[in-house]
C-alpha positions in Angstrom: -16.0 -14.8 -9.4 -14.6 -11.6 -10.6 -11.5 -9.7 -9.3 -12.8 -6.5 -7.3 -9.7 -4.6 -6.5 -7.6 -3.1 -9.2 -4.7 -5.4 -8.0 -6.2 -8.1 -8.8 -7.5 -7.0 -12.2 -4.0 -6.3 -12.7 -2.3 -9.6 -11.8 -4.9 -11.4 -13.8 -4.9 -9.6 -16.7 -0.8 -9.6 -16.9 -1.2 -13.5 -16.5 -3.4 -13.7 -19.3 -1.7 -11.1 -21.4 1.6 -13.4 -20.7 -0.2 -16.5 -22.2 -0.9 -14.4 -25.5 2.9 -13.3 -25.8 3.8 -16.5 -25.3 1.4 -17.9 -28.0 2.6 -15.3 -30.2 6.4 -16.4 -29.4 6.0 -20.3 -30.0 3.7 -19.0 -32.9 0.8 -20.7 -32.2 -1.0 -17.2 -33.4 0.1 -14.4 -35.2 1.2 -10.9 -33.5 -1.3 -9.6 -35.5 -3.9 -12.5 -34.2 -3.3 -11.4 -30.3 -6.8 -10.5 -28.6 -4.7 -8.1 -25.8 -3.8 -6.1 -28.3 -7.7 -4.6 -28.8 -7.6 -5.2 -24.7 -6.9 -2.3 -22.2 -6.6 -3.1 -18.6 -10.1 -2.7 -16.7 -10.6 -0.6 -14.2 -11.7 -1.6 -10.9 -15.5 -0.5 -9.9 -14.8 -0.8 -6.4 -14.5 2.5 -4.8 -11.4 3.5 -2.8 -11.4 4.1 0.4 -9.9 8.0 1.4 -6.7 7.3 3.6 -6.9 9.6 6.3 -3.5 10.8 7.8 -2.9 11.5 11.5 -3.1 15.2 12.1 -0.2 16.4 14.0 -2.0 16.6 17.3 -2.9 13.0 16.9 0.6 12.1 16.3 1.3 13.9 19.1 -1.0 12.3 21.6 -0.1 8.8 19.9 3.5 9.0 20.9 3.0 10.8 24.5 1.0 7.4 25.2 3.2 5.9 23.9 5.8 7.1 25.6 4.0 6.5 28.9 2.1 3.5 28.8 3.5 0.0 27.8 2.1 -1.7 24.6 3.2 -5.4 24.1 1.8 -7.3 27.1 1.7 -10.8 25.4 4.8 -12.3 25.7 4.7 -15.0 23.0 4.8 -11.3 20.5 7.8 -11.8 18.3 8.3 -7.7 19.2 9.6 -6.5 22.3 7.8 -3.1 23.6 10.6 -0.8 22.4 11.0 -2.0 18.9 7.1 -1.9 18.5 7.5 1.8 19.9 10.5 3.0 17.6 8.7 1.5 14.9 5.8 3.9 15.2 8.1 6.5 16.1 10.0 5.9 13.0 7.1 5.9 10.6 5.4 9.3 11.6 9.1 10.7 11.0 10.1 8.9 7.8 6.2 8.2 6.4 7.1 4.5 5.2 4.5 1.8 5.1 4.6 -0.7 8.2 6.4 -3.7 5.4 9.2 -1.2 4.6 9.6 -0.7 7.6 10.0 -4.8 8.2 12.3 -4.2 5.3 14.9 -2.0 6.4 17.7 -3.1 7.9 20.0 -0.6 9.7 23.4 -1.6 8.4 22.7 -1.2 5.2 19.5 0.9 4.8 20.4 3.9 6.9 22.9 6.7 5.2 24.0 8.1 8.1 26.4 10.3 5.9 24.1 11.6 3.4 21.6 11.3 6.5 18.9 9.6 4.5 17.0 6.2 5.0 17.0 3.9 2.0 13.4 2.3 0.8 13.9 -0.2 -1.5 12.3 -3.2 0.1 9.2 -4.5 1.5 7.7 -7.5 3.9 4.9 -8.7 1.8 2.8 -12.3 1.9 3.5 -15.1 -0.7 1.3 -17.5 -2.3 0.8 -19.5 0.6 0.4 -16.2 2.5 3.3 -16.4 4.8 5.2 -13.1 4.9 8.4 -12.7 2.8 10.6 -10.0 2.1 9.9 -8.4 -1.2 12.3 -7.6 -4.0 11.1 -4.3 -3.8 8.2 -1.8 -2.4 4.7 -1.3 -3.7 5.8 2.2 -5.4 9.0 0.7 -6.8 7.0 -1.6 -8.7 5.5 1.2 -10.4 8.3 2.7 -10.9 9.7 0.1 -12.7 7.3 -0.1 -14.7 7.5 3.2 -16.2 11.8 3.2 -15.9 12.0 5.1 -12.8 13.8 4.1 -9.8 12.5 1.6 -7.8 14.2 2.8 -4.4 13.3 5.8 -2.6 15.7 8.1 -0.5 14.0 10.2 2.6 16.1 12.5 4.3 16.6 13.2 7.8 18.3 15.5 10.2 19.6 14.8 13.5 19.7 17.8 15.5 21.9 16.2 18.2 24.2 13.9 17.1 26.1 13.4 20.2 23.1 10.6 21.2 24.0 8.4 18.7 
């Protein structure tokens, strides 16, 4: 069966591209010799879906109910009602994905003097598809990739600090 998302077409092709490099290192064939070198990285025929964002009147009526109405009700949730809450809250006012969000940890991920959160992390699922904490974020990957930074810095300003 063939990969249909363009992450999978990307692991599989860096596996096998690996196997040649490695061929080529313990000189089993040539440089010259290498198939991925005639080989550019397919590109996925699946079509993507449009992310829609919630418009600010959405966002708005998301955290008034919110605000008003309680949202864990299972008790065997490894979340309490607040943190699921602050968590929402958080990613309208930061726009992180819900694993960097897993990711951050306050002590160390939170600038409160430069007042900017730190992204440089991400929950994501192993092998065995139990969730983990990442090395770094989806974007960071990229950005490694083409020698950027792999942690991003959002900035925030509290209006009233007395509250914290």
């Amino acid at each position: 069966m063939l990969p249909k998302y363009q992450s999978d077409i990307n692991k599989l092709y860096n596996i096998v591209n690996a196997s040649f490099r490695k061929a080529v290192l313990d000189k089993i064939i040539t440089t010259a010799d290498n198939p991925m070198n005639y080989i550019d990285i397919p590109i996925s025929k699946k079509i993507k879906k449009e992310v829609i964002a919630f418009e600010v009147e959405e966002q708005a009526t998301l955290l008034q109910y919110i605000n008003t109405h309680t949202i864990i009700t299972d008790s065997k949730s490894a979340y309490d009602d607040t943190t699921v809450k602050n968590l929402i809250r958080t990613a309208f006012l930061i726009g992180a994905r819900c694993g960097e969000l897993g990711g951050l940890d306050y002590t160390k991920h939170i600038d409160w003097e430069l007042e900017r959160v730190i992204i440089e992390r991400t929950l994501t699922k192993n092998k065995e598809r139990k969730i983990v904490m990442g090395a770094t974020t989806k974007t960071g990957r990229k950005n490694i990739k083409s020698n950027n930074s792999a942690t991003r810095f959002i900035p925030y300003t509290f209006t009233n600090k007395s509250n914290l």
